[in-house]
DSSP file (Angstrom, degrees, kcal/mol; ACC not computed):
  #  RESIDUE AA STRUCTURE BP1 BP2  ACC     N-H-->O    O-->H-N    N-H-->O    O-->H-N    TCO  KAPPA ALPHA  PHI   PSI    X-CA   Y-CA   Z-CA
    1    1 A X              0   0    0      0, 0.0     2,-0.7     0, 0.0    24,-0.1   0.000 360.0 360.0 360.0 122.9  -13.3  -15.0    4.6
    2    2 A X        +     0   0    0     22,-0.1     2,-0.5     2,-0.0    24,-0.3  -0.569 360.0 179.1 -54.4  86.2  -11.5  -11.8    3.6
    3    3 A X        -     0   0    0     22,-1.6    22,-0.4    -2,-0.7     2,-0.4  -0.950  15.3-171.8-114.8 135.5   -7.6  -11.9    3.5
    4    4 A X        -     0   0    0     -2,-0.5   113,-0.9    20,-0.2     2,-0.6  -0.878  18.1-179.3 -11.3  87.6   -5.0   -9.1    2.5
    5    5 A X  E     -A   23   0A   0     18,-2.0    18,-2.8    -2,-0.4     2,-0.3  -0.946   7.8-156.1-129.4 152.5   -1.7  -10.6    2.4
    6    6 A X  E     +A   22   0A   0     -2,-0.6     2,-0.4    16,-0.2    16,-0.3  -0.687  14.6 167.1 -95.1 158.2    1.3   -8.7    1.6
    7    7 A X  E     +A   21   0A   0     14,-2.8    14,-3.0    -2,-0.3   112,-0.1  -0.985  39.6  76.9-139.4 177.9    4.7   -9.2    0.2
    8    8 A X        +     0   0    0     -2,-0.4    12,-0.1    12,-0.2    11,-0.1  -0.408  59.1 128.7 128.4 -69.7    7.6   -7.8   -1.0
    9    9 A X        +     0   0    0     12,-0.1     2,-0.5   110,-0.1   112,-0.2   0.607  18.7 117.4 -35.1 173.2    9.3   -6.4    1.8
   10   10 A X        -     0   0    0    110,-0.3   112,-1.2   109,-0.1     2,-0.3  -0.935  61.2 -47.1 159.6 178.7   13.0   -6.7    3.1
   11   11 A X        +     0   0    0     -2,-0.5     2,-0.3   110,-0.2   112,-0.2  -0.739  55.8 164.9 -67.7 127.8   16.2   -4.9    3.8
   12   12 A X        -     0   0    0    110,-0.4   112,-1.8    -2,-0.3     2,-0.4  -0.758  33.6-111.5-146.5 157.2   17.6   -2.5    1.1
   13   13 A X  B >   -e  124   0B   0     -2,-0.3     3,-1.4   110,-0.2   112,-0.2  -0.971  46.4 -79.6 -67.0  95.2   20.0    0.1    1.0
   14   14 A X  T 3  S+     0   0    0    110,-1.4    73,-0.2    -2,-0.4    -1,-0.2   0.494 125.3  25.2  38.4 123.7   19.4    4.0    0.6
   15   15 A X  T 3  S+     0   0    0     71,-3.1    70,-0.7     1,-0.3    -1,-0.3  -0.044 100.1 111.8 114.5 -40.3   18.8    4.4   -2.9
   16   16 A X    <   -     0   0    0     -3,-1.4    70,-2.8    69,-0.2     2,-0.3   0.146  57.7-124.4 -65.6 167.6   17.6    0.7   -3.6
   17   17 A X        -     0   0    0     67,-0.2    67,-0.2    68,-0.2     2,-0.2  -0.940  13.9-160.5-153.8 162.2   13.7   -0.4   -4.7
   18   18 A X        -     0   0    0     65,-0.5    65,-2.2    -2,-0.3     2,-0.6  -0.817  10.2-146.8-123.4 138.3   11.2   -2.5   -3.5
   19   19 A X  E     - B   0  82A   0     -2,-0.2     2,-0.4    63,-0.2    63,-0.2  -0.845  21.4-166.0 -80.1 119.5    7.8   -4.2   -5.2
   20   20 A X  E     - B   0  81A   0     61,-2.5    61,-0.8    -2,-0.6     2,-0.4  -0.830   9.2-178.7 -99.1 158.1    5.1   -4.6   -2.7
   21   21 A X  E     -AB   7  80A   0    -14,-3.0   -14,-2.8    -2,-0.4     2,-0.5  -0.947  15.0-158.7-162.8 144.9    2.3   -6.7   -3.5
   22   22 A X  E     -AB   6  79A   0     57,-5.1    57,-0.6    -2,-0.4   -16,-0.2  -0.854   7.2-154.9-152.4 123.2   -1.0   -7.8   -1.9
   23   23 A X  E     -AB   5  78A   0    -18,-2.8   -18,-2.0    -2,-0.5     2,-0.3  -0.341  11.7-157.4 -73.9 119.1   -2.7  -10.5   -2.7
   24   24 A X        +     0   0    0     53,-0.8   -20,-0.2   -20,-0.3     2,-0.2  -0.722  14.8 172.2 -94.2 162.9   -6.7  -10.4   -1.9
   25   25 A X        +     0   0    0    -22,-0.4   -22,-1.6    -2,-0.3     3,-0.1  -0.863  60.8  34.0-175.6 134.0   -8.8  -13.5   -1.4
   26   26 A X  S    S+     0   0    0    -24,-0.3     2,-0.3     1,-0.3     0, 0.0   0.803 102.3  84.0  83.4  24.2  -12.6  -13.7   -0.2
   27   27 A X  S    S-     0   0    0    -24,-0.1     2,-1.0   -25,-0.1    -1,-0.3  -0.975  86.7-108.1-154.5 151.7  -13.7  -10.3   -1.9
   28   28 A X    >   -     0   0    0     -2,-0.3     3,-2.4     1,-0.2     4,-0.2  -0.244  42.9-169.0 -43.4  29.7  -14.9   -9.0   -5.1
   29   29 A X  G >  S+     0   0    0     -2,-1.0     3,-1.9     1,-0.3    -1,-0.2   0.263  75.5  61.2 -28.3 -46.5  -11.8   -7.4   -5.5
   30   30 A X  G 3  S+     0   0    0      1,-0.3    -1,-0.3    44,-0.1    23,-0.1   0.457  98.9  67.3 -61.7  -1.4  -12.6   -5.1   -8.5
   31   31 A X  G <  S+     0   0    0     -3,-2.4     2,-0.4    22,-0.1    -1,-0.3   0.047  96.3  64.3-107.1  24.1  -15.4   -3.4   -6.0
   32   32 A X  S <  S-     0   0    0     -3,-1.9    68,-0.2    -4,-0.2    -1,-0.1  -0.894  73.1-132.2-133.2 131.9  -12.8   -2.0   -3.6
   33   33 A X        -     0   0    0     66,-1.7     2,-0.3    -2,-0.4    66,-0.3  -0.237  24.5-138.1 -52.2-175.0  -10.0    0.6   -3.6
   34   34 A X        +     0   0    0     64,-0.2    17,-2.1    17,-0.1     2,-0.3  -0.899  20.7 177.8-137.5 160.7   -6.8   -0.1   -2.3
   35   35 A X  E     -F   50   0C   0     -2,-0.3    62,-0.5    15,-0.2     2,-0.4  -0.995  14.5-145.4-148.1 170.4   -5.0    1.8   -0.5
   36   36 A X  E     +FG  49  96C   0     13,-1.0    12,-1.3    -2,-0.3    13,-1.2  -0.958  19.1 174.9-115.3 156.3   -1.2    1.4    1.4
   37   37 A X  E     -FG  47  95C   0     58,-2.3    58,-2.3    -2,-0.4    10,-0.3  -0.947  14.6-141.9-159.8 163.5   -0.3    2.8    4.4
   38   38 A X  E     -FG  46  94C   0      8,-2.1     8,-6.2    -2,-0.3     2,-0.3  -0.877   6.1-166.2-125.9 146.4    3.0    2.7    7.0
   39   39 A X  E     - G   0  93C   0     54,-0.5    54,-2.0    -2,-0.2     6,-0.1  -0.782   6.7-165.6-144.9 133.3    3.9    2.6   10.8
   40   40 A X    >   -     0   0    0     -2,-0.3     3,-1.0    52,-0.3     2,-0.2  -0.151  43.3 -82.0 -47.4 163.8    7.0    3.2   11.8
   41   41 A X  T 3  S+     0   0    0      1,-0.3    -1,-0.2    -2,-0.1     3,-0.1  -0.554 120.0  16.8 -74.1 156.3    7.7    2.2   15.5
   42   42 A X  T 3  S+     0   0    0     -2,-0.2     2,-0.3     1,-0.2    -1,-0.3   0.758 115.3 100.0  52.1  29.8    6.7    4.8   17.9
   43   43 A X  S <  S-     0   0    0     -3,-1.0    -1,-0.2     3,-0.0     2,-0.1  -0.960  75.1-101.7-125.8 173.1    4.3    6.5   15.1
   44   44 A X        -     0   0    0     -2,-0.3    -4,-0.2     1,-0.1    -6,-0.1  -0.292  46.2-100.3 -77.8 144.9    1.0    6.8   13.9
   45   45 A X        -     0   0    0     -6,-0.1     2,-0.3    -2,-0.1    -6,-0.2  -0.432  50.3-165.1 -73.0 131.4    0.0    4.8   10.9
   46   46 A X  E     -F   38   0C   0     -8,-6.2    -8,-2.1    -3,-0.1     2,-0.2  -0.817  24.0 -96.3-131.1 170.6    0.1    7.4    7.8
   47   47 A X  E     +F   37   0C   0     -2,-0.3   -10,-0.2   -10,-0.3     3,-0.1  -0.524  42.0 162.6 -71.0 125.4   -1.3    7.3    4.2
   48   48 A X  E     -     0   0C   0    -12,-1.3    13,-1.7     1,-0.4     2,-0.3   0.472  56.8 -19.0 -97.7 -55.8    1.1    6.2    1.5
   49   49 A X  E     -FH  36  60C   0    -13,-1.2   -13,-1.0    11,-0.3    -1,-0.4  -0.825  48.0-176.8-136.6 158.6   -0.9    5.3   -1.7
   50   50 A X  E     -FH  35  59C   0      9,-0.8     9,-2.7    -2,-0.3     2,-0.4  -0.770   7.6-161.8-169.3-177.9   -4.4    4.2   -3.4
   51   51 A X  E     - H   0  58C   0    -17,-2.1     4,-0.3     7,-0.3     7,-0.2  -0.888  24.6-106.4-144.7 105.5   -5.7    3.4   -6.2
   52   52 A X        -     0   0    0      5,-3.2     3,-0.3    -2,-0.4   -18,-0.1   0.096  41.7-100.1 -26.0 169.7   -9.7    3.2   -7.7
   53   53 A X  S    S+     0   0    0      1,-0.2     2,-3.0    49,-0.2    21,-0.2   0.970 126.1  31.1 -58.7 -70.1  -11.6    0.4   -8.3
   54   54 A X  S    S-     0   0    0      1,-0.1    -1,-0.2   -24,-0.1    -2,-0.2  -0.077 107.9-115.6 -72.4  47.2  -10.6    0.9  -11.9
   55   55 A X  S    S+     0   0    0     -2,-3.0    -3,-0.1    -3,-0.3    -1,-0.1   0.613  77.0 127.4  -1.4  23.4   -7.7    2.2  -11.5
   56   56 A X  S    S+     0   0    0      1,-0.1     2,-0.5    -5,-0.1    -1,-0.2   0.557  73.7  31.5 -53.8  -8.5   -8.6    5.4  -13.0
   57   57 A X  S    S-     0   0    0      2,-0.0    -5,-3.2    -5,-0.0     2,-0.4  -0.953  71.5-166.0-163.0 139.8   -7.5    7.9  -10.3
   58   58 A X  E     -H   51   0C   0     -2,-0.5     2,-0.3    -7,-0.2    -7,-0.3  -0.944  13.4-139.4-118.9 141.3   -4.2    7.0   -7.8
   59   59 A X  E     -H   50   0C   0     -9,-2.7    -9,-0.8    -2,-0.4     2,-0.2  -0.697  12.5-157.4 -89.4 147.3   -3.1    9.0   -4.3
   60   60 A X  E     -H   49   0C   0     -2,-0.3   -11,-0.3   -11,-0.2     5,-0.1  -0.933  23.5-141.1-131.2 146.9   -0.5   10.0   -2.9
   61   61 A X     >  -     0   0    0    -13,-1.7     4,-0.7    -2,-0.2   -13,-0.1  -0.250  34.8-132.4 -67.1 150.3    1.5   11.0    0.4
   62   62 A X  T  4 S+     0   0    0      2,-0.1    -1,-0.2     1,-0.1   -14,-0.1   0.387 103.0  74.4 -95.3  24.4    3.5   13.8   -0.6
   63   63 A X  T  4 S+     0   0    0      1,-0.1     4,-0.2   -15,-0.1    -1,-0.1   0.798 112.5  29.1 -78.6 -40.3    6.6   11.9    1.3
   64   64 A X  T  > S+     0   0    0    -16,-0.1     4,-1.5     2,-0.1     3,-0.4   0.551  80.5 131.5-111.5  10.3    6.6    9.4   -1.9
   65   65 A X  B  < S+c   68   0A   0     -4,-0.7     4,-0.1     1,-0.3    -5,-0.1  -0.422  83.1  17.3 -70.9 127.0    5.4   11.3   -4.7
   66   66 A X  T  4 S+     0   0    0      2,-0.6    -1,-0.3    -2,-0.4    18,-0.1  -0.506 124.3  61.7  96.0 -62.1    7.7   10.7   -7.6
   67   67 A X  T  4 S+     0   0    0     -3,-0.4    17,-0.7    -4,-0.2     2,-0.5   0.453 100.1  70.3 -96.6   6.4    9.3    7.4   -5.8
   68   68 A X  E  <  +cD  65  83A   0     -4,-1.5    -2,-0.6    15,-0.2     2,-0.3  -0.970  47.6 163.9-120.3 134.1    6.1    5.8   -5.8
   69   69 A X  E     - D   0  82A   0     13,-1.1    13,-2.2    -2,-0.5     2,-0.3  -0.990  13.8-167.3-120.9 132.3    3.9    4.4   -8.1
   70   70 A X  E     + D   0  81A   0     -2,-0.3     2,-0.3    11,-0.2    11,-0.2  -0.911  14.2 157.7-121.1 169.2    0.9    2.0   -7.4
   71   71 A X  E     - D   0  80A   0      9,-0.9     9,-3.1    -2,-0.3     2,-0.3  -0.771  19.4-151.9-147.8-174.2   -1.1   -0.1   -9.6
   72   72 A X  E     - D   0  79A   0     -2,-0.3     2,-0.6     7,-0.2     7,-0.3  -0.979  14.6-134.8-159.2 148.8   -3.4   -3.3   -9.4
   73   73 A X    >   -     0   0    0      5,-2.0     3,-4.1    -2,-0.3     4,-0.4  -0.693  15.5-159.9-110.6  75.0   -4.5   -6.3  -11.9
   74   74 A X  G >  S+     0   0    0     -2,-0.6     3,-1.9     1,-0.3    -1,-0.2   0.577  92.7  54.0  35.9 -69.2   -8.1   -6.7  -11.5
   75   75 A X  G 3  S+     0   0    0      1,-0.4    -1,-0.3     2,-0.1   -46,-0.0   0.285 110.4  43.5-122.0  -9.2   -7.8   -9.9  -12.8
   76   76 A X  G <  S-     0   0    0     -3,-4.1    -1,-0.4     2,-0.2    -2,-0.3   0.276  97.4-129.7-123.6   8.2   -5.1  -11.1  -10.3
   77   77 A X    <   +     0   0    0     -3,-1.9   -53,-0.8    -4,-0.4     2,-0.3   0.913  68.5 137.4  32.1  83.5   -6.8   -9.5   -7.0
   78   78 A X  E     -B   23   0A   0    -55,-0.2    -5,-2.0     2,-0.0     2,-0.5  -0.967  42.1-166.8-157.2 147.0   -3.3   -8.1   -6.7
   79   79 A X  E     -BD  22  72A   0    -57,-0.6   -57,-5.1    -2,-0.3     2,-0.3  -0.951  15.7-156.8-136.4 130.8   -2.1   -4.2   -5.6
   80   80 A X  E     -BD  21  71A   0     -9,-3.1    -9,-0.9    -2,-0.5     2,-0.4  -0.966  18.1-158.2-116.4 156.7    1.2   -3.2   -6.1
   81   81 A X  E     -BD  20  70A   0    -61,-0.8   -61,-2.5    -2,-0.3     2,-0.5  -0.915  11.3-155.5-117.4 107.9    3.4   -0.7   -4.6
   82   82 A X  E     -BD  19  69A   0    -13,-2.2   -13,-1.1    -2,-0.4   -63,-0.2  -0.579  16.0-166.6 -71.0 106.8    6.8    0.6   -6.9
   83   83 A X  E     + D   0  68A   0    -65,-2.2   -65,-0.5    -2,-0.5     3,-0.3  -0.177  10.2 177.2-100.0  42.0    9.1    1.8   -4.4
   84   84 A X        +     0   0    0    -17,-0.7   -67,-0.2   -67,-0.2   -68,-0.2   0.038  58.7   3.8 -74.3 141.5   11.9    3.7   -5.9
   85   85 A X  S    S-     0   0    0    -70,-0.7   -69,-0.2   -71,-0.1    -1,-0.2   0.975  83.0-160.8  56.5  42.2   15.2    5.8   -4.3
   86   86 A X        -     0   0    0    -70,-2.8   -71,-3.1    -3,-0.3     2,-0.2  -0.163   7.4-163.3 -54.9 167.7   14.0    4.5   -0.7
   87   87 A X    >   -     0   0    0    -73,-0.2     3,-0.8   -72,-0.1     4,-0.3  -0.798  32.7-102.2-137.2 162.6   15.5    6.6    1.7
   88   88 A X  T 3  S+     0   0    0     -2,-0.2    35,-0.1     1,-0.2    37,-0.1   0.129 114.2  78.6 -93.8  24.5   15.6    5.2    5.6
   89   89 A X  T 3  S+     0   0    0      1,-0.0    -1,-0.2   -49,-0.0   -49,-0.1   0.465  88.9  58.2 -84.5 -14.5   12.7    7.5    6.5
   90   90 A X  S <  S+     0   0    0     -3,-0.8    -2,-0.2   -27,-0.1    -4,-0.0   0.689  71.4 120.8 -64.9 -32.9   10.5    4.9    4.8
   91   91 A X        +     0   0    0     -4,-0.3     2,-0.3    32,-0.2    31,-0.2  -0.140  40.1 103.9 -55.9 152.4   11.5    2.3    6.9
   92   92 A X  E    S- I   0 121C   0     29,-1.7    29,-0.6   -52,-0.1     2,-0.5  -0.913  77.5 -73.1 154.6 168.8    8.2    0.9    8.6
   93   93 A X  E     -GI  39 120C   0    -54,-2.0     2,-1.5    -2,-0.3   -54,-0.5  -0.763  54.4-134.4-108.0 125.9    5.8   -2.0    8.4
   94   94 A X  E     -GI  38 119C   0     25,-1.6    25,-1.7    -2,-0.5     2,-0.4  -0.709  17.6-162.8-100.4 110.5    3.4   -1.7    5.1
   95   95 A X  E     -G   37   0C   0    -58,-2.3   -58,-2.3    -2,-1.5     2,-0.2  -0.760   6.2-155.4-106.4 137.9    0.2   -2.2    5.2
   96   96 A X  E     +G   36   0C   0     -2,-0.4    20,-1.4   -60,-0.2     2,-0.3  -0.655  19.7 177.5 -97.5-178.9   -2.6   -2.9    2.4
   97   97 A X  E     -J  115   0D   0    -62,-0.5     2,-0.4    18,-0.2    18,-0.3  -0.936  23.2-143.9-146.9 133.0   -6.1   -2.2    2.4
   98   98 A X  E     -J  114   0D   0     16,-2.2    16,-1.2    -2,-0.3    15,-0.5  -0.877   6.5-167.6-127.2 144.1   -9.2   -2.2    0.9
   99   99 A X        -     0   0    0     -2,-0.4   -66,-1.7    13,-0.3    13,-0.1  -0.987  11.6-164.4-126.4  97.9  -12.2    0.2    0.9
  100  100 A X        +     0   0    0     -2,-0.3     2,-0.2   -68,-0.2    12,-0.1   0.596  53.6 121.7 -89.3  -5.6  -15.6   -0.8   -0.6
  101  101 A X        -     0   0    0     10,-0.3     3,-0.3     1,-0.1   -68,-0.2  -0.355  53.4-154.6 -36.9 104.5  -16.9    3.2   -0.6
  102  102 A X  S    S+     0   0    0     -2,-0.2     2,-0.2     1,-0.2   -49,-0.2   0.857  92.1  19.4  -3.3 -63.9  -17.8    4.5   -3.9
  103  103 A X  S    S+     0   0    0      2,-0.1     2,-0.5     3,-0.0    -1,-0.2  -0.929  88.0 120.7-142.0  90.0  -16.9    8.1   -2.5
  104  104 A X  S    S-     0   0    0     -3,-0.3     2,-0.6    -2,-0.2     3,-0.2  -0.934  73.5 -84.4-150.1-173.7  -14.5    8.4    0.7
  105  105 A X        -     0   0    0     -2,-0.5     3,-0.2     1,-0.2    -2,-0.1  -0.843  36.0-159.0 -80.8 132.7  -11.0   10.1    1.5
  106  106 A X  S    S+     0   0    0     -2,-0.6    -1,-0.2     1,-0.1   -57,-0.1   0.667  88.0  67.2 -83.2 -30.3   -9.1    7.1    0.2
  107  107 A X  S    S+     0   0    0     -3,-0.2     2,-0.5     1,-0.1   -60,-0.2   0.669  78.7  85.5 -65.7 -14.6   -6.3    8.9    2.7
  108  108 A X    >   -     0   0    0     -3,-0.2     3,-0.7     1,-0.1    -3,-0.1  -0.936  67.8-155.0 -98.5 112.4   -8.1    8.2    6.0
  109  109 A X  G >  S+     0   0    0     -2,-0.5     3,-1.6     1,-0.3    -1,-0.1   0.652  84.0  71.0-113.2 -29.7   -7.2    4.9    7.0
  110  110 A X  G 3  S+     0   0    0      1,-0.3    -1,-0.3     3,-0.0    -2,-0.0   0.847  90.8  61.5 -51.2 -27.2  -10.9    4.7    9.3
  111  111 A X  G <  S+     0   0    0     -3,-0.7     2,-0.4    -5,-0.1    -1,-0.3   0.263  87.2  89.6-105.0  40.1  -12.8    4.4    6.3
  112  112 A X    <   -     0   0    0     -3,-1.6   -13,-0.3   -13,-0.1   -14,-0.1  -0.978  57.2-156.8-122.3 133.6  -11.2    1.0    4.9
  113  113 A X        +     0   0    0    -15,-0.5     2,-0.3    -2,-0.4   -14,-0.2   0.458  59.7  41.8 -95.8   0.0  -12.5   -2.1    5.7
  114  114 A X  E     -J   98   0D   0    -16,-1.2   -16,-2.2  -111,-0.0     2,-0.2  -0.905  61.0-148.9-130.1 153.9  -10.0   -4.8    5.4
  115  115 A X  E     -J   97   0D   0     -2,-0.3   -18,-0.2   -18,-0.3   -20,-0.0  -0.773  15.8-151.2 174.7 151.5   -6.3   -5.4    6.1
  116  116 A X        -     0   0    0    -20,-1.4  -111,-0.1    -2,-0.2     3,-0.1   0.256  32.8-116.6-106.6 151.5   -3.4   -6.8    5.5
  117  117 A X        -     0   0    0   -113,-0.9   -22,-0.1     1,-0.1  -112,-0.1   0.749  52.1-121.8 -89.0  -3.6   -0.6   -7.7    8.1
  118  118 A X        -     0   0    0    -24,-0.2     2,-0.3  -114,-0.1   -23,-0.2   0.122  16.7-129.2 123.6 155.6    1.7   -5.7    6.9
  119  119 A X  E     -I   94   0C   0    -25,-1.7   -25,-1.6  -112,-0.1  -109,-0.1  -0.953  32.7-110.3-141.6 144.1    5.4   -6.5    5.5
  120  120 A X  E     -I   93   0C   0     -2,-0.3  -110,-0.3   -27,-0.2   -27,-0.2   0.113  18.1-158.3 -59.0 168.8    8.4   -4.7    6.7
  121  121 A X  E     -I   92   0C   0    -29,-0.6   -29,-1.7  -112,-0.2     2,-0.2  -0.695   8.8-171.1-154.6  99.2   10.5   -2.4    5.0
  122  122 A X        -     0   0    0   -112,-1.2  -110,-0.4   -31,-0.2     2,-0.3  -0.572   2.9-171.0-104.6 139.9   14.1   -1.8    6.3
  123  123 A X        -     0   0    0     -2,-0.2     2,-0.3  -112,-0.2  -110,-0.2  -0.737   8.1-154.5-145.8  88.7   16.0    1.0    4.8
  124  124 A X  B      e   13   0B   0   -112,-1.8  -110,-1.4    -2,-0.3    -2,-0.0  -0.687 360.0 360.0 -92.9 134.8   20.1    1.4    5.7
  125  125 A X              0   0    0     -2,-0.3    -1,-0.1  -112,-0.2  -112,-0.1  -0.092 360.0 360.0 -52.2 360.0   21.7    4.3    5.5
């Protein structure tokens, strides 16, 4: 049985950063991307992050590039997300993901095949 779970999240202030992390279980983990992704309430679930199997080549939204970095330990089935200088246009429920495609848009959230249940991210002003 596959699971995704995330942590990390919480309430911050403007300015503040957060670690996300999500824990796989039930997969080969080093055979999938990752990827992260947000919904805000009342929006569509957008692309944040991913990261190769090997983490040889990383994505990004351009809403966090520069305040995000993600990475992964292989060896811990574990993805992180480095959240830096949130702003409250971040706030939103974070989801991870994982992709067992070779070759796909790591940015189109249809071509991943697992996921996580997301952990909030609160961002005051």
């Amino acid at each position: 049985q596959v699971q995704l779970v995330e942590s990390g999240g919480g309430l911050v202030q403007a300015g503040d950063s957060l670690r996300l992390s999500c824990a796989a279980s039930g997969v080969f983990f080093s055979r999938y991307a990752m990827g992260w992704f947000r919904q805000a309430p009342g929006k569509e679930r957008e692309f944040v992050a991913a990261i190769s199997r090997n983490s040889g080549t990383t994505y990004y939204a351009d809403s966090v590039k520069g305040r995000c970095t993600i990475s992964r330990d292989n060896a811990k089935s574990t993805v992180y997300l480095q959240m830096n200088s949130l702003k409250p246009e971040d706030t939103a429920a974070y989801y991870c993901a994982a992709d067992s495609s070779l070759v796909s848009d790591r940015r189109d959230s249809t071509k991943y095949d697992y996921w996580g249940q997301g952990t909030q991210v609160t961002v005051s002003s």
